[in-house]
C-alpha positions in Angstrom: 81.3 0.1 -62.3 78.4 1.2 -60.4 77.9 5.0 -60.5 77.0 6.2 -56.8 78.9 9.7 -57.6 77.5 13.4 -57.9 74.2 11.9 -60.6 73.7 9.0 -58.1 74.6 9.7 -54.7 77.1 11.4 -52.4 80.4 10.0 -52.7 82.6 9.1 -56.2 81.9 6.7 -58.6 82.7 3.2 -56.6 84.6 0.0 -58.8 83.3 -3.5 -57.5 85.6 -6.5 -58.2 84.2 -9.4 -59.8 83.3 -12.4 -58.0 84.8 -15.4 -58.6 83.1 -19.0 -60.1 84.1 -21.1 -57.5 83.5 -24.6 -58.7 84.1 -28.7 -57.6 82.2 -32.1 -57.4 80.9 -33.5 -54.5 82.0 -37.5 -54.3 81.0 -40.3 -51.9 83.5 -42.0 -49.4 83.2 -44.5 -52.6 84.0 -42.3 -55.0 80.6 -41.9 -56.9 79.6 -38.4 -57.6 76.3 -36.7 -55.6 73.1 -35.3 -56.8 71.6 -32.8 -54.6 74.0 -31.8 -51.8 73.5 -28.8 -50.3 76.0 -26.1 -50.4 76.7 -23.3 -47.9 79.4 -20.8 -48.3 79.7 -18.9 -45.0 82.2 -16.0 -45.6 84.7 -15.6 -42.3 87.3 -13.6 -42.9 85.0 -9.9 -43.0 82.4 -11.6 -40.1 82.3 -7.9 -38.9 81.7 -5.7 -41.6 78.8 -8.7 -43.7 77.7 -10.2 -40.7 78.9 -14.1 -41.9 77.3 -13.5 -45.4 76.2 -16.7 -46.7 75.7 -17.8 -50.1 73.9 -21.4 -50.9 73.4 -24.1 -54.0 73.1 -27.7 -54.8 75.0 -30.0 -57.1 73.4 -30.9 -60.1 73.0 -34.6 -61.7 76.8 -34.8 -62.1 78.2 -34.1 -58.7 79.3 -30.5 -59.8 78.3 -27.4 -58.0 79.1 -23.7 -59.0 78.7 -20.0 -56.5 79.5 -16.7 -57.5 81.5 -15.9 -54.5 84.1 -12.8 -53.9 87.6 -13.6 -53.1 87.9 -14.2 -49.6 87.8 -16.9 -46.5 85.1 -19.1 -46.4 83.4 -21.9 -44.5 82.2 -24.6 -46.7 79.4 -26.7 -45.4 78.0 -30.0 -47.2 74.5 -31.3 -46.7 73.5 -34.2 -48.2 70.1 -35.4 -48.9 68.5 -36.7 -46.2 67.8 -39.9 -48.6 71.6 -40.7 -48.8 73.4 -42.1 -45.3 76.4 -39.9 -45.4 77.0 -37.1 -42.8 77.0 -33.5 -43.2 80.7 -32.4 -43.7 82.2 -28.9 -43.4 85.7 -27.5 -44.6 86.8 -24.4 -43.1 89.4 -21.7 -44.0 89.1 -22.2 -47.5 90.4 -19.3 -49.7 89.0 -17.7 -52.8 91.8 -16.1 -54.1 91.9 -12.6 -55.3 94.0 -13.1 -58.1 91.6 -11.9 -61.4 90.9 -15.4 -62.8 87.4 -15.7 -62.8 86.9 -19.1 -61.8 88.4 -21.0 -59.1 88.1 -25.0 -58.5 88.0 -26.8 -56.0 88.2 -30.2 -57.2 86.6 -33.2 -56.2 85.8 -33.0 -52.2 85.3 -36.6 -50.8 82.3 -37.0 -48.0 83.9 -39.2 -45.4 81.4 -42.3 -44.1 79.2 -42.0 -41.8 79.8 -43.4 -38.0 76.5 -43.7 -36.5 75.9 -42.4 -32.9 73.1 -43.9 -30.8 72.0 -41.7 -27.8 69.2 -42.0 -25.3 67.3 -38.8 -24.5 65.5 -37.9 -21.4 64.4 -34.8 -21.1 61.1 -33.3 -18.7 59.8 -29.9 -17.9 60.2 -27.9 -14.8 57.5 -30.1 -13.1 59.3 -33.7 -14.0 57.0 -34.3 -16.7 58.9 -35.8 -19.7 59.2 -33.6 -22.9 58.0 -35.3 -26.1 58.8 -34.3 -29.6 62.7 -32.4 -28.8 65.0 -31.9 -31.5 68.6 -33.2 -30.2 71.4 -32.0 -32.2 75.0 -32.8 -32.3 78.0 -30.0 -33.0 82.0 -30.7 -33.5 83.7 -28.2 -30.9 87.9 -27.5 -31.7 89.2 -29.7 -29.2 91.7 -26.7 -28.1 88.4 -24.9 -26.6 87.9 -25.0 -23.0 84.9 -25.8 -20.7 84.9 -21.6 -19.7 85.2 -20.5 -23.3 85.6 -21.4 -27.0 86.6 -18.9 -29.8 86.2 -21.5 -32.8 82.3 -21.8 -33.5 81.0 -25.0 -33.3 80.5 -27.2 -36.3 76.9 -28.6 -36.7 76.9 -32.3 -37.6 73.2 -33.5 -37.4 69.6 -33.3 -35.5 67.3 -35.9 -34.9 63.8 -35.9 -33.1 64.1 -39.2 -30.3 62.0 -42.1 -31.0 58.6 -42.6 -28.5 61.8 -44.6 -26.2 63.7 -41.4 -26.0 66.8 -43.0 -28.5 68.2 -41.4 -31.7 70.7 -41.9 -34.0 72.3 -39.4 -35.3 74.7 -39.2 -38.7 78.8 -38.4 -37.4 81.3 -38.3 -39.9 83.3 -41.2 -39.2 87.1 -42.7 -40.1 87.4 -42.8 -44.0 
C-alpha cells in the first residue's frame, strides 16, 4: 500500500496490485536452450494511458528469463545475440493474467530458423551522388493492412549496413 492520502498527498490512500513473475526458456529451432537473448515486454493493451511501457531482460546461462510485469497484454520481442544466426522473433497478444498467482510461465518459446534475405541497395542524395554507410532495415506488416493505411504496427525483423557493393543480408524468420 502506498500512502498518497491526507500525510502524503491529496487523494486517499491508493492499493497497487502486484506484478506478476512472468517466466519461460528461450530454445533454438533445434531445441537447445539460449544464453543471452534479449527480452522486450511492450505493454499494448493501456498504449494510451503508459505510452507502450516497456520492460527488458536477458536469459541467463540456462535459457530461462524472468520480468516483473503487471497483468495485462503484451508484445513479446526476442533478440538474439548477434553471435548466433537465428532471427529476432516477436509474439504478440500475450496475456498476463490477473488472476493473484504471482508467477506466470510461459514455457519453452521455440525461435524459428532463420531464412536469409539478400537485397541490393542503391541509394544517392538529392544530387545523384550515392549514399555510403545506410542502415537498411526490414519490418513484418499484417498482411490485412493496405497500401493507404495500416492499424497493426509493424514488426521489426533486422538491420544491416550494405556492403561497399550496396548488398546485405538480412536475418528473416523462416519456415520451421
Amino acid at each position: 500500500t502506498l500512502a498518497v492520502g491526507p500525510n502524503g498527498g491529496a487523494a486517499e490512500q491508493l492499493e497497487l496490485g502486484l506484478r506478476v513473475a512472468f517466466t519461460g526458456t528461450v530454445e533454438s529451432p533445434d531445441r537447445l536452450v539460449l544464453a543471452n537473448v534479449g527480452l522486450q515486454a511492450r505493454r499494448t493493451d493501456l498504449v494510451d494511458v503508459l505510452g507502450g511501457s516497456i520492460r527488458a531482460t536477458s536469459t541467463d546461462g540456462s535459457g530461462q528469463f524472468a520480468l516483473s510485469l503487471d497483468p495485462g497484454t503484451y508484445t513479446i520481442e526476442f533478440m538474439p545475440p548477434s553471435s548466433l544466426p537465428l532471427p529476432r522473433w516477436t509474439v504478440a497478444g500475450e496475456m498476463v493474467p490477473d488472476t493473484g498467482i504471482p508467477s506466470y510461465d510461459l514455457g519453452a518459446i521455440q525461435l524459428p530458423p532463420a531464412a536469409v534475405l539478400e537485397v541490393s541497395v542503391s541509394a544517392e542524395d538529392v544530387l545523384g551522388s550515392p549514399l555510403h554507410g545506410i542502415t537498411v532495415s526490414a519490418y513484418l506488416v499484417d498482411g490485412s493492412c493496405s497500401a493507404d493505411a495500416c492499424d497493426a504496427p509493424a514488426l521489426f525483423l533486422d538491420e544491416v549496413v550494405p556492403d561497399a557493393d550496396g548488398k546485405v543480408q538480412l536475418l528473416v524468420p523462416g519456415a520451421p
